[in-house]
C-alpha positions as a printed NumPy array, in Angstrom:
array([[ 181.732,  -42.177,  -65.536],
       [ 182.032,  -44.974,  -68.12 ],
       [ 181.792,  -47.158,  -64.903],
       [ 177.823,  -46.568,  -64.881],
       [ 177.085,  -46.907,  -68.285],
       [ 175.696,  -49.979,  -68.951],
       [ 177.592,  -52.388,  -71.694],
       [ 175.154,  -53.963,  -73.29 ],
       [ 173.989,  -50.382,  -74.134],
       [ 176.993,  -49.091,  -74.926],
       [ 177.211,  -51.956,  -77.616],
       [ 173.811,  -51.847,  -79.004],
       [ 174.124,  -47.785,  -79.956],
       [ 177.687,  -48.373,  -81.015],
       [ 176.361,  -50.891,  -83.558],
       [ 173.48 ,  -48.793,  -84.292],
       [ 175.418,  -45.865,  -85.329],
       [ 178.266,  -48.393,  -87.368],
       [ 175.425,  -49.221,  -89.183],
       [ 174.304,  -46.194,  -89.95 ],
       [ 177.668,  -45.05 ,  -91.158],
       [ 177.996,  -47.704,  -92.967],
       [ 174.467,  -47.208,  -94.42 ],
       [ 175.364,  -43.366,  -95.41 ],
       [ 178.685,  -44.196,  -97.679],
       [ 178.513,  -47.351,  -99.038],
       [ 178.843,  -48.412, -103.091],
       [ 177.036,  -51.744, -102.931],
       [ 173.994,  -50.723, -103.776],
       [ 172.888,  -49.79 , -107.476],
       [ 172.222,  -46.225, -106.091],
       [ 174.212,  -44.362, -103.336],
       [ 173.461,  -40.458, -102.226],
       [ 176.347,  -38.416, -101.925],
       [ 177.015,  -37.534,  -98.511],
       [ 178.327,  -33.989,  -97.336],
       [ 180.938,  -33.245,  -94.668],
       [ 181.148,  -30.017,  -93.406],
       [ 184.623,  -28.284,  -92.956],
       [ 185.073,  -26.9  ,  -90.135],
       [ 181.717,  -27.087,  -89.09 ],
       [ 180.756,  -24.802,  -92.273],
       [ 181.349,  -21.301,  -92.505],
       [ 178.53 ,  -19.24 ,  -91.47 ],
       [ 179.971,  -15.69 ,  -89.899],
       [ 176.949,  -15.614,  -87.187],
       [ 179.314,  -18.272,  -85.595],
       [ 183.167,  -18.891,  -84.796],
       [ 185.223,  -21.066,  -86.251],
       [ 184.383,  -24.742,  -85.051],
       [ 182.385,  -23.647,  -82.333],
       [ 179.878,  -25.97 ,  -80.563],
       [ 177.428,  -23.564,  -81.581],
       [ 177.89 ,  -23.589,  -84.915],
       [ 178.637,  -27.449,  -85.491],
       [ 174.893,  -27.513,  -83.509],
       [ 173.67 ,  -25.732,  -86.26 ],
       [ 175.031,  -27.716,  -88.785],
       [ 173.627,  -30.885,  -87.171],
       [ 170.478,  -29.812,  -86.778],
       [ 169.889,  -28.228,  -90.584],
       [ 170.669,  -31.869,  -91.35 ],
       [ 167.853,  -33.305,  -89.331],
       [ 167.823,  -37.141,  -90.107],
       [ 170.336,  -37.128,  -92.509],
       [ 173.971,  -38.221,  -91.945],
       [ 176.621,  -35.338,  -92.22 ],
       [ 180.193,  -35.539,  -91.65 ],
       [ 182.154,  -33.069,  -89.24 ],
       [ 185.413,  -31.44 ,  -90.349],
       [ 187.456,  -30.847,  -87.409],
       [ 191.487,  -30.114,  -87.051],
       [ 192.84 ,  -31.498,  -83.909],
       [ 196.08 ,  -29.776,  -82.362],
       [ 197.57 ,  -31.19 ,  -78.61 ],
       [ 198.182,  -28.992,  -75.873],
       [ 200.93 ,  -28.284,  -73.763],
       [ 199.103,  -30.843,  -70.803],
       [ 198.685,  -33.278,  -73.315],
       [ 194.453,  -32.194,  -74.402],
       [ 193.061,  -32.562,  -78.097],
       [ 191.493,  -29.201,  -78.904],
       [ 189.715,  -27.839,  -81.899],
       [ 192.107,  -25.621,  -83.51 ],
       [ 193.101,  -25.377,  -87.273],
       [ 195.961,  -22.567,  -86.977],
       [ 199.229,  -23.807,  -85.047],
       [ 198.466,  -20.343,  -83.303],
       [ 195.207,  -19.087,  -81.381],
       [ 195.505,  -15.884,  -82.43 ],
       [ 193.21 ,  -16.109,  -85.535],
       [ 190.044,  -16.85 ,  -83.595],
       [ 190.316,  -16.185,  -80.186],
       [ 191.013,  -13.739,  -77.462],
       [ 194.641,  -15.221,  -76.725],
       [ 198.145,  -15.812,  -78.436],
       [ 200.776,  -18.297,  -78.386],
       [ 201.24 ,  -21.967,  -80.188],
       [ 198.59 ,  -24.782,  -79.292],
       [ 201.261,  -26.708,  -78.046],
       [ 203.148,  -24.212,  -75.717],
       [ 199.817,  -23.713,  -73.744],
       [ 198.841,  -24.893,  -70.696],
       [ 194.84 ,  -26.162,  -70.526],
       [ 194.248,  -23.272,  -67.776],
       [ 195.102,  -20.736,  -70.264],
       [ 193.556,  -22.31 ,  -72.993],
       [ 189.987,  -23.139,  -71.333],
       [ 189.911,  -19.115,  -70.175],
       [ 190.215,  -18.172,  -73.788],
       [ 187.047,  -17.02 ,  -75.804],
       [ 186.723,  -17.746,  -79.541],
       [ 186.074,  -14.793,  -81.772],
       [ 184.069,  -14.343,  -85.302],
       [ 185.807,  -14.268,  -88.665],
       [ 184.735,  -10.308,  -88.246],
       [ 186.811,  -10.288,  -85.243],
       [ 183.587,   -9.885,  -82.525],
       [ 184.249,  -11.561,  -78.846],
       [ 181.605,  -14.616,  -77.638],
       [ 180.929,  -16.183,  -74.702],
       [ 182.562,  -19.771,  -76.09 ],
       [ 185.273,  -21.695,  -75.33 ],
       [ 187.36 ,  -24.043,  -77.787],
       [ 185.91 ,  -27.048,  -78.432],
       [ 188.152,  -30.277,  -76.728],
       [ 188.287,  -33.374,  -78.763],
       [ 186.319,  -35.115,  -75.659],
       [ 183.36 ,  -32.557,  -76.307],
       [ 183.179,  -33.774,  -79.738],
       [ 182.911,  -37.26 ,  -78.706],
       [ 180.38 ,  -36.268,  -76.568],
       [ 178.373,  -34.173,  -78.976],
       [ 178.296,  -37.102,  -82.392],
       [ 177.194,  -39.615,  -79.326],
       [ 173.489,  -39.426,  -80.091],
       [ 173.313,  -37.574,  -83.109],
       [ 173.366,  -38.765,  -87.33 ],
       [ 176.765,  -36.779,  -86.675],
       [ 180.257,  -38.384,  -87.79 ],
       [ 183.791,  -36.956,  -87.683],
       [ 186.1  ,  -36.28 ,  -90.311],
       [ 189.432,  -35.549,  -88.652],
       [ 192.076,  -33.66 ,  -89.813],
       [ 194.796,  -34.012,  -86.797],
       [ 197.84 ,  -31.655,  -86.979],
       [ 200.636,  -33.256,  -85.552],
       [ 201.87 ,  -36.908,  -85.847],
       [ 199.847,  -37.738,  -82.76 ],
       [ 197.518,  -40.145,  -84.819],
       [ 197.771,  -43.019,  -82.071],
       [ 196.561,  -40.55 ,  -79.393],
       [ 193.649,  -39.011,  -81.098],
       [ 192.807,  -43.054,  -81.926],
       [ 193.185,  -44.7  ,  -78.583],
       [ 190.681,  -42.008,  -77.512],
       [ 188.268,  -42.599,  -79.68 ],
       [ 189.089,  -45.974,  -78.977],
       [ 188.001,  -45.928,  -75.482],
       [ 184.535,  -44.092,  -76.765],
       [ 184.053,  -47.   ,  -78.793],
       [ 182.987,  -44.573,  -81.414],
       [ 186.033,  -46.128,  -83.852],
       [ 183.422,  -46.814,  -86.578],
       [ 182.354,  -43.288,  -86.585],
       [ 185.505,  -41.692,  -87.744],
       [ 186.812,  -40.81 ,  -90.96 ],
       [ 190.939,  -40.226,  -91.015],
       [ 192.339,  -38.062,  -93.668],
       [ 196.087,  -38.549,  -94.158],
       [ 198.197,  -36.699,  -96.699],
       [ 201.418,  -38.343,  -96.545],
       [ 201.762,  -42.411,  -97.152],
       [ 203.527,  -42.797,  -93.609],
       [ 200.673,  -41.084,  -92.504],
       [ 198.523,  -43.421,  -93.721],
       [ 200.197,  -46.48 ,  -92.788],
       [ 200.538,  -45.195,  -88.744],
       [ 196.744,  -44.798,  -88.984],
       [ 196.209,  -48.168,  -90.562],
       [ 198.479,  -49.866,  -87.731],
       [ 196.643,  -47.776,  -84.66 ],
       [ 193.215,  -49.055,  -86.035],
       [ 191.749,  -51.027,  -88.461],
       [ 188.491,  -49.6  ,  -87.005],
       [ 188.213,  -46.132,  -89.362],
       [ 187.883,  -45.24 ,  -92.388],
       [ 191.311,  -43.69 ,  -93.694],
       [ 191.44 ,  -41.182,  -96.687],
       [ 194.629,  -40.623,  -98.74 ],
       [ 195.399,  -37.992, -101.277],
       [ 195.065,  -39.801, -104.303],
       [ 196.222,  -37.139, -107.049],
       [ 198.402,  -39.708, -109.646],
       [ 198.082,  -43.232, -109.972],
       [ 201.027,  -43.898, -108.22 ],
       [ 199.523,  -42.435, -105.234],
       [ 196.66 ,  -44.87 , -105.66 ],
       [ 199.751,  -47.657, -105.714],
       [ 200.95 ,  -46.619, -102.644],
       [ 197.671,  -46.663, -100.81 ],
       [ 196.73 ,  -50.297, -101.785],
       [ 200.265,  -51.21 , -100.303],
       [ 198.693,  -50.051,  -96.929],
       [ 196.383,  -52.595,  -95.575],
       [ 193.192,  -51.057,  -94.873],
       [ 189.903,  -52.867,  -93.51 ],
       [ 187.604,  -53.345,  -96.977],
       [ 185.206,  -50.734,  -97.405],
       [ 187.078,  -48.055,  -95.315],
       [ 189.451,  -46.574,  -97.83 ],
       [ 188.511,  -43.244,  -99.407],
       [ 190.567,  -41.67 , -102.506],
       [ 190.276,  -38.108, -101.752],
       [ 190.899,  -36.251, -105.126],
       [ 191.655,  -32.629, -106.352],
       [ 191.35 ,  -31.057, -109.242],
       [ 194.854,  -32.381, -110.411],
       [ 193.304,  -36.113, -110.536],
       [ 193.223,  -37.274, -113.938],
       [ 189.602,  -37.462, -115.2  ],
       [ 190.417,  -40.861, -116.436],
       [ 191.825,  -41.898, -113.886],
       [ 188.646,  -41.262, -111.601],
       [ 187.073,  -44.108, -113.651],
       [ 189.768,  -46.25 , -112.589],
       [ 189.184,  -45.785, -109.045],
       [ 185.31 ,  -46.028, -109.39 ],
       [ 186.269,  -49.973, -110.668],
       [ 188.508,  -50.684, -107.507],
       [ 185.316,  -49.883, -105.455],
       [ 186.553,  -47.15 , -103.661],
       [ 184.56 ,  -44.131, -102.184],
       [ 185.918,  -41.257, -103.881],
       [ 185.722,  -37.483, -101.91 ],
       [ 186.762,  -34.232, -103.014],
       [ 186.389,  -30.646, -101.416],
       [ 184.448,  -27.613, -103.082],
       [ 186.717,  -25.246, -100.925],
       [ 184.247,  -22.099, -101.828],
       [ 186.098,  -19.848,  -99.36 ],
       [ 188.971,  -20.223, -101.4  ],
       [ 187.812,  -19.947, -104.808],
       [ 184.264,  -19.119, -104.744],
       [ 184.809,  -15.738, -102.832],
       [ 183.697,  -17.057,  -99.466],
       [ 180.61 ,  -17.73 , -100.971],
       [ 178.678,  -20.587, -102.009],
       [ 177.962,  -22.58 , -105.389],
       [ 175.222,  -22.044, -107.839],
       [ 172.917,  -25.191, -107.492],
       [ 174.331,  -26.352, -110.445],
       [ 177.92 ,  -25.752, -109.458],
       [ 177.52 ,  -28.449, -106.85 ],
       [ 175.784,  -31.016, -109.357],
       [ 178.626,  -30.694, -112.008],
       [ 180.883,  -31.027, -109.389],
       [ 180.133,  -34.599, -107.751],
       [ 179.199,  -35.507, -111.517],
       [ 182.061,  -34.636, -112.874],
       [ 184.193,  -36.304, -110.128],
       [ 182.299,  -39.063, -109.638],
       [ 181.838,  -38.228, -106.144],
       [ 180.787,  -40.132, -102.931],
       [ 181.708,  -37.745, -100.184],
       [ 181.793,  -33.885, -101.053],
       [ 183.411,  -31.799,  -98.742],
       [ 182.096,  -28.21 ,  -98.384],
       [ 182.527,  -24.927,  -96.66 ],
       [ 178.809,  -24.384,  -97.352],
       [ 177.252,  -28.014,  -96.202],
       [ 173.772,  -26.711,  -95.667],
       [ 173.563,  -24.901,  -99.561],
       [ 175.457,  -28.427, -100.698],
       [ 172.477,  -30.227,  -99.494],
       [ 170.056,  -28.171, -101.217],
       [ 171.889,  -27.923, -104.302],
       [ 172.051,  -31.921, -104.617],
       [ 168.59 ,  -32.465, -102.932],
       [ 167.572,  -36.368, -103.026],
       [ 169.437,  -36.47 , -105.934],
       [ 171.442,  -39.977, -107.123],
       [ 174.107,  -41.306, -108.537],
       [ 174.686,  -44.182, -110.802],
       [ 177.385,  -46.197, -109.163],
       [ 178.739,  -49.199, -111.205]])
């Protein structure tokens, strides 16, 4: 198939959406708008859990605007990146077992359920549908992959020359550094929580302009400032399933939140409310 595509094509949107990636997160500017990724697609009970449906949805609330895509990658038994946070199916679909114990056949005849437990007609999402779906759309990937498959997940993206469209986020410094030596292509995130952690990061060698400091609640205030001089794009997650009741922020729960963190990238279970909340809103960035 990638036989017929023309090259020079192929080149010219792959630049196109860089730039527009590019365009969406950067700090050079005097102003930048805080961009939104969606986890898991967003959690919206009229659809399963990353379902093509509902990351469709998602996309298309956003109309021009640039949103991220949370997705959790596990490997099959066959080898085949599916969409799947829990190690197990049983959560949100019709079948049981481990990812990784089961065969594609058994997986692609599996139908995902809703969080109320309600059959659909969908399958789970592969990795290569993904790739597929961003292709033409202001649609980028955050990926949370759930194994230490890293150079897998990255050679295939690789060979979609969609490299630039990708946002890694690692949690564990050898993490980090196996994504910084399988490409020097996407933008890597680190869990930045002490300043130590921040050490330990710069000791990775990282393309400038593609490392994130994603921060929690346990990130020293001050320290935030500290990062906002190394010119880094700082993210943090709202996680309103978790603490907000399954429900989403006030309007002004959001605001406080990327002011108080300082916030380039805010991760939410609630992406289209996020939006809202923060509007055309901007942020002073130094």
């Amino acid at each position: 198939m990638l036989a017929s595509i023309n090259p020079a094509l192929v080149r010219v949107q792959s630049l196109r959406y860089t730039l527009l990636l590019l365009i969406s997160i950067t700090i050079s500017s005097a102003h930048a708008q805080v961009k939104i990724a969606a986890h898991r697609g967003g959690l919206y009970d009229q659809f399963p859990e990353s379902a093509m449906s509902l990351f469709d949805f998602t996309a298309d609330a956003f109309k021009n605007d640039t949103v991220f895509l949370e997705i959790d990658l596990r490997k099959s038994k066959d080898g085949t990146f599916y969409l799947m946070h829990d190690a197990t199916v049983d959560r949100t679909t019709t079948g049981k077992g481990l990812v990784e114990n089961l065969s594609d056949e058994y997986l692609n005849a599996l139908y995902l359920k809703t969080k109320d437990g309600k059959t659909t007609t969908e399958h789970i999402p592969t990795f290569t549908e993904m790739l597929k779906f961003i292709r033409h759309r202001n649609v980028n990937l955050m990926l949370d992959i759930k194994a230490p498959v890293h150079r897998e997940v990255l050679e295939q993206v690789k060979k979609s020359r969609l490299e630039n469209r990708m946002l890694v986020l690692t949690f564990k410094d050898e993490i980090t550094a196996e994504v910084a030596s399988a490409s020097q292509d996407v933008f890597m995130s680190a869990l930045i929580e002490t300043p130590q952690a921040w050490e330990n990061f710069k000791q990775i060698p990282v393309q400038s302009g593609k490392r994130i400091a994603y921060i929690t609640n346990r990130t020293p205030a001050s320290f935030i400032s500290t990062l906002r001089k190394e010119r880094v794009l700082i993210m943090a997650d709202v996680s309103e399933d978790l603490r907000n009741g399954g429900k989403p922020l006030q309007t002004e729960g959001y605001r406080e939140k990327v002011k108080n963190q300082d916030l380039d990238i805010l991760i939410s279970d609630f992406p289209i409310e996020a939006r809202e909340a923060l509007g055309s809103a901007k942020k002073r960035v130094p």
